[in-house]
C-alpha positions as CSV (number, residue, x, y, z in Angstrom):
1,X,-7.1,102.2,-8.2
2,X,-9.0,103.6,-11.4
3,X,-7.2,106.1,-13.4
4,X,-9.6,108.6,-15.0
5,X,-10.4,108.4,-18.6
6,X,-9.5,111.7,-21.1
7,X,-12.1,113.0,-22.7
8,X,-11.7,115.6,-25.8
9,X,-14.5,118.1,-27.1
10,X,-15.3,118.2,-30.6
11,X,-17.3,120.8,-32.1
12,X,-18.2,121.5,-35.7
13,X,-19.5,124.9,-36.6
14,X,-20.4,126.8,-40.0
15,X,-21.8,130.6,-39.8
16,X,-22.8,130.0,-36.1
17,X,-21.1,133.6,-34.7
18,X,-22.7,134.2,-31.6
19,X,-24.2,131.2,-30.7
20,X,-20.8,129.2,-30.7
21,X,-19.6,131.9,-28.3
22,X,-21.9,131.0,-25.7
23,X,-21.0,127.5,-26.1
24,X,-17.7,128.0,-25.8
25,X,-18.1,130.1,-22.7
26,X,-19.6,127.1,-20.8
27,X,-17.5,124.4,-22.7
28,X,-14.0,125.9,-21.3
29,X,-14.8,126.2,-17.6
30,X,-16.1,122.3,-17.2
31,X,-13.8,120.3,-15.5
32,X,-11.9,117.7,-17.2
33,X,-11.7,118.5,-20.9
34,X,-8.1,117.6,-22.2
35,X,-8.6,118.9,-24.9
36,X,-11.3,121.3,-27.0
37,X,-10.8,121.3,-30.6
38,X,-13.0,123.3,-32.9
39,X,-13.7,123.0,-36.3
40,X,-14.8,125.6,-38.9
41,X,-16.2,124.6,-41.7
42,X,-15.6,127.2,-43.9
43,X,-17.5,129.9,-42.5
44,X,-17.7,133.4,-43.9
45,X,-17.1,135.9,-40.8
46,X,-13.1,135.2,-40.4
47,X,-13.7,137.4,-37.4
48,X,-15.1,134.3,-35.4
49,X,-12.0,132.9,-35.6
50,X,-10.4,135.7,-34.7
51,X,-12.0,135.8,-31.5
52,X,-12.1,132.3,-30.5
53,X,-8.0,132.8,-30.3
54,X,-7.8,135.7,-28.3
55,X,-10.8,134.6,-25.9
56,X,-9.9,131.0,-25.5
57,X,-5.8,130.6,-26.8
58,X,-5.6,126.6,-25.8
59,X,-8.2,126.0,-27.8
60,X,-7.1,124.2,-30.9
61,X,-9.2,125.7,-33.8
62,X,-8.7,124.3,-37.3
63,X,-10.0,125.8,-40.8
64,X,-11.3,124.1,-43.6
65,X,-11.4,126.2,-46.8
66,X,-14.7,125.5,-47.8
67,X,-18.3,124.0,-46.3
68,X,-17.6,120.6,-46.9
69,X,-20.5,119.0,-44.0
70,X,-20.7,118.2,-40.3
71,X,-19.4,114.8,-40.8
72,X,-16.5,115.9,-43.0
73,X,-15.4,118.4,-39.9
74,X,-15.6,116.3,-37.4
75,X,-13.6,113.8,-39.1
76,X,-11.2,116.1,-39.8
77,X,-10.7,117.3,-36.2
78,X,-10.8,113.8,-34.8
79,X,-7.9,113.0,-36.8
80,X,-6.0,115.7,-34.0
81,X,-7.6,113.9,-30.8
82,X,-5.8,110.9,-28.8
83,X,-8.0,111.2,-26.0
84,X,-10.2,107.8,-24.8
85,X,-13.7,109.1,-25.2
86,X,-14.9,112.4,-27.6
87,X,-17.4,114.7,-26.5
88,X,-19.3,115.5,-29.5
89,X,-21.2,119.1,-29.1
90,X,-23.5,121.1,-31.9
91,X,-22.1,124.9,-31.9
92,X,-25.8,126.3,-31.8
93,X,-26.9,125.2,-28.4
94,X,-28.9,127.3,-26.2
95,X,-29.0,127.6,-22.4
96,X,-26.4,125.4,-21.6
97,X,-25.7,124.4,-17.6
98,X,-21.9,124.3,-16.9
99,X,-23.1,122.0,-13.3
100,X,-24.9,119.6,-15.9
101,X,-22.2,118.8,-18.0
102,X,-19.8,118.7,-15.3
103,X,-21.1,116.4,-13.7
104,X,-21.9,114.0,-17.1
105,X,-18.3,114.6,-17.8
106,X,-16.8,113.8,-14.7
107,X,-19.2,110.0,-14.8
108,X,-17.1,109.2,-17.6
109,X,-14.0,110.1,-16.9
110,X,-14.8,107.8,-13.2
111,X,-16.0,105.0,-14.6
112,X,-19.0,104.4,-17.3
113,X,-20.6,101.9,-17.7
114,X,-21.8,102.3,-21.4
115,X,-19.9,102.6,-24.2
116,X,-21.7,105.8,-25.5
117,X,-23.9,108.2,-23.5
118,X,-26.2,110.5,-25.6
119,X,-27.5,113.5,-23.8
120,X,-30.7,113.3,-24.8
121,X,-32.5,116.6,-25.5
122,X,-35.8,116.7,-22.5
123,X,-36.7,120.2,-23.4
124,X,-36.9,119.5,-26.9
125,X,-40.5,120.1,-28.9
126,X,-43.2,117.6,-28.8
127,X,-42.9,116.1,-32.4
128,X,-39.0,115.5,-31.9
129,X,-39.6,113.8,-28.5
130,X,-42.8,111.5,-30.9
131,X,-40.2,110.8,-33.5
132,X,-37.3,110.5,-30.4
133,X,-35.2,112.6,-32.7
134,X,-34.4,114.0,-29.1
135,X,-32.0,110.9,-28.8
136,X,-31.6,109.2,-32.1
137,X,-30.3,112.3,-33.6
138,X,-28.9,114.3,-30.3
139,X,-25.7,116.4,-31.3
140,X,-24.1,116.0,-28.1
141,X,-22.5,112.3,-26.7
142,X,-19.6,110.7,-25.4
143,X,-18.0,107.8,-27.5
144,X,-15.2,106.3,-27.3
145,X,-12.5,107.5,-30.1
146,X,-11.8,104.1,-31.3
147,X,-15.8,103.7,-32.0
148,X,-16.1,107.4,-34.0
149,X,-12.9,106.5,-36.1
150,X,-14.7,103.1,-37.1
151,X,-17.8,104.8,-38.0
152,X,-16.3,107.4,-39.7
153,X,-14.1,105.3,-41.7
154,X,-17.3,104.3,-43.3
155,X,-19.2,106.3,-46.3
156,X,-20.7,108.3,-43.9
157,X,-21.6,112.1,-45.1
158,X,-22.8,115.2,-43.8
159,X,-25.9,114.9,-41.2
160,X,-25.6,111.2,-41.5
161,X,-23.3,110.9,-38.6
162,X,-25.3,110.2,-35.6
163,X,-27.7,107.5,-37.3
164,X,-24.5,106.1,-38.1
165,X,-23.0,106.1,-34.8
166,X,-26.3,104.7,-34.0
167,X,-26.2,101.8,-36.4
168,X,-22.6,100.7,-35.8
169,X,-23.7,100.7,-32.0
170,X,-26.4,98.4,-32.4
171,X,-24.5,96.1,-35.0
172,X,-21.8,95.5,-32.8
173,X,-24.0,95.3,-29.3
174,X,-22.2,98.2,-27.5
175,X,-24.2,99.1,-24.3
176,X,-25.3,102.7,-25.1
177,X,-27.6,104.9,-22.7
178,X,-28.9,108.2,-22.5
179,X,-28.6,111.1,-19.7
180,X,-31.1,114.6,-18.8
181,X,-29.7,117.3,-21.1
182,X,-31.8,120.6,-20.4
183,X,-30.1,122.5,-23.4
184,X,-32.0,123.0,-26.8
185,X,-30.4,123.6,-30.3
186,X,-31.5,125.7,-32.7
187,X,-34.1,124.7,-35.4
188,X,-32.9,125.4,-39.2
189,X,-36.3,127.5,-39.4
190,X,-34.6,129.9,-36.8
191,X,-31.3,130.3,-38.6
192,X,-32.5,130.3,-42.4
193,X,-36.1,131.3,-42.3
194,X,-39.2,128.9,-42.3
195,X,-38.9,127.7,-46.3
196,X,-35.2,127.1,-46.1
197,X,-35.3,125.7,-42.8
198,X,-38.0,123.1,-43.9
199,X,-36.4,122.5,-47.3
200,X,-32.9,122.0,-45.3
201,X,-34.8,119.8,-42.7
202,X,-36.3,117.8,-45.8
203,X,-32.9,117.1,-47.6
204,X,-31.5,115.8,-44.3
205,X,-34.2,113.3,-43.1
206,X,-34.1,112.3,-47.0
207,X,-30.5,111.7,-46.5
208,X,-30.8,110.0,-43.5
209,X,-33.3,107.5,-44.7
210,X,-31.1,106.9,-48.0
211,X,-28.3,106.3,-45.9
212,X,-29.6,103.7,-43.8
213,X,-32.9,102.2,-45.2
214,X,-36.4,102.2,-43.7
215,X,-36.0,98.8,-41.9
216,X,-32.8,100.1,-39.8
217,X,-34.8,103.7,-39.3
218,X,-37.8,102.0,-37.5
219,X,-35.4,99.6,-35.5
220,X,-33.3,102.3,-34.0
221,X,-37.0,104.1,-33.0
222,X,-38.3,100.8,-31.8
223,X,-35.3,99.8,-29.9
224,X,-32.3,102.2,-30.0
225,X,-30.9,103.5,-26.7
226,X,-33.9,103.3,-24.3
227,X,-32.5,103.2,-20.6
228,X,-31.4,106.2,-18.8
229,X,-28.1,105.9,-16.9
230,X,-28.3,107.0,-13.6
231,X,-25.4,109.6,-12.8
232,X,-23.6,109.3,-9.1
C-alpha cells in the first residue's frame, strides 16, 4: 500500500501586505500541507507579521533582519522543513483556486510520477507565454527537498533560483512536467511603477543570463519541461 508523501509550503515575501493575505487565505484551507512556513524578508510593515500570527497561529513565520533576496529566504526557511516534496509559492499571486491546488497537491502526495511539477502560469501575458517565462521561471512547483537543498547549496542568488532549479534538473535527467495553473502574479510595473518595474525586470533577466550563460538560456527554451502531466 502507498503511503502518502508530505509536502511543505514555502513562501518568501518582502512588502507584499495584502496580497500575501490572500494567499495565505487559500494556502491554509488545501488539504494536505504538513507544514506552511513563511518567510519575511525584511519587510517594513511589522504589522504583517503581526497578523499572519493571530490569523493563521500554526503557521511557522520566520524574520530575517534585512532584504537579503528571494533565494536567500527560501534557503533560510528550507533549512526548518523535513518534509519529502516543497511547494514553492510567490506571495503576490492573484485569483488563486483552492479546488486547483488541491487537487495538484493531493497528485503528489498519491503518487507522481515526475520529480518536479511546475504550475505553469496559462493566464499569463502573451510575451511571457513567447518567451515561456510562464514555465521556465514559474514561482510556484513541487520539488523534492533533497533536489532544492542541492541546488541551493550552489552559488545561487536572489531571482536566480528557478533557472537554477531548472538547470540542475536537466543536468541530472530528472523527469520534470508542468500542470494548468489559472493564477497570475503580479508584474514589478504594478508594485513599483512602470520605470522601476522595468529597470527591476532588466537587472533580473541580466542576472539570470549571467548566471547561467546564453547557451543553457536557449536550451532550457528549446527543451526544458515541455509535457503536461495529466492529473487523476
Amino acid at each position: 500500500m502507498h503511503t502518502p508523501c508530505s509536502i511543505a509550503c514555502l513562501i518568501p515575501f518582502y512588502n507584499e501586505g495584502d496580497r500575501l493575505l490572500a494567499v495565505l487565505d487559500v494556502v491554509t484551507r488545501v488539504p494536505g500541507l504538513e507544514q506552511i512556513v513563511c518567510v519575511d524578508d525584511g519587510s517594513n510593515d511589522p504589522s504583517l507579521a503581526q497578523t499572519i500570527r493571530q490569523r493563521w497561529p500554526k503557521i511557522l513565520l520566520l524574520q530575517l533582519p534585512e532584504n537579503k533576496g528571494k533565494t536567500a529566504a527560501i534557503r533560510h526557511g528550507l533549512s526548518q522543513i523535513r518534509a519529502d516534496y516543497v511547494l514553492l509559492m510567490d506571495a503576490d499571486l492573484q485569483q488563486m483556486n483552492r479546488a486547483e491546488l488541491s487537487r495538484i497537491v493531493r497528485q503528489v502526495r498519491q503518487g507522481c510520477p515526475a520529480d518536479m511539477l511546475i504550475l505553469r502560469r496559462l493566464r499569463a501575458d502573451w510575451f511571457v507565454r513567447m518567451s515561456r517565462a510562464d514555465v521556465l521561471l514559474s514561482g510556484e512547483r513541487i520539488i523534492r527537498r533533497a533536489d532544492l537543498e542541492a541546488v541551493l547549496s550552489g552559488p545561487v542568488e536572489r531571482f536566480q533560483l528557478e533557472v537554477a532549479i531548472n538547470e540542475y534538473m536537466q543536468q541530472h535527467q530528472k523527469r520534470v512536467c508542468w500542470v494548468p495553473w489559472s493564477a497570475k502574479n503580479t508584474y514589478k510595473t504594478q508594485k513599483r511603477g512602470p520605470v522601476e518595474g522595468f529597470v527591476a525586470d532588466a537587472a533580473m533577466y541580466a542576472s539570470i543570463v549571467g548566471h547561467l550563460g546564453v547557451a543553457s538560456v536557449v536550451r532550457q527554451y528549446r527543451s526544458f519541461a515541455r509535457k503536461p502531466l495529466r492529473l487523476n
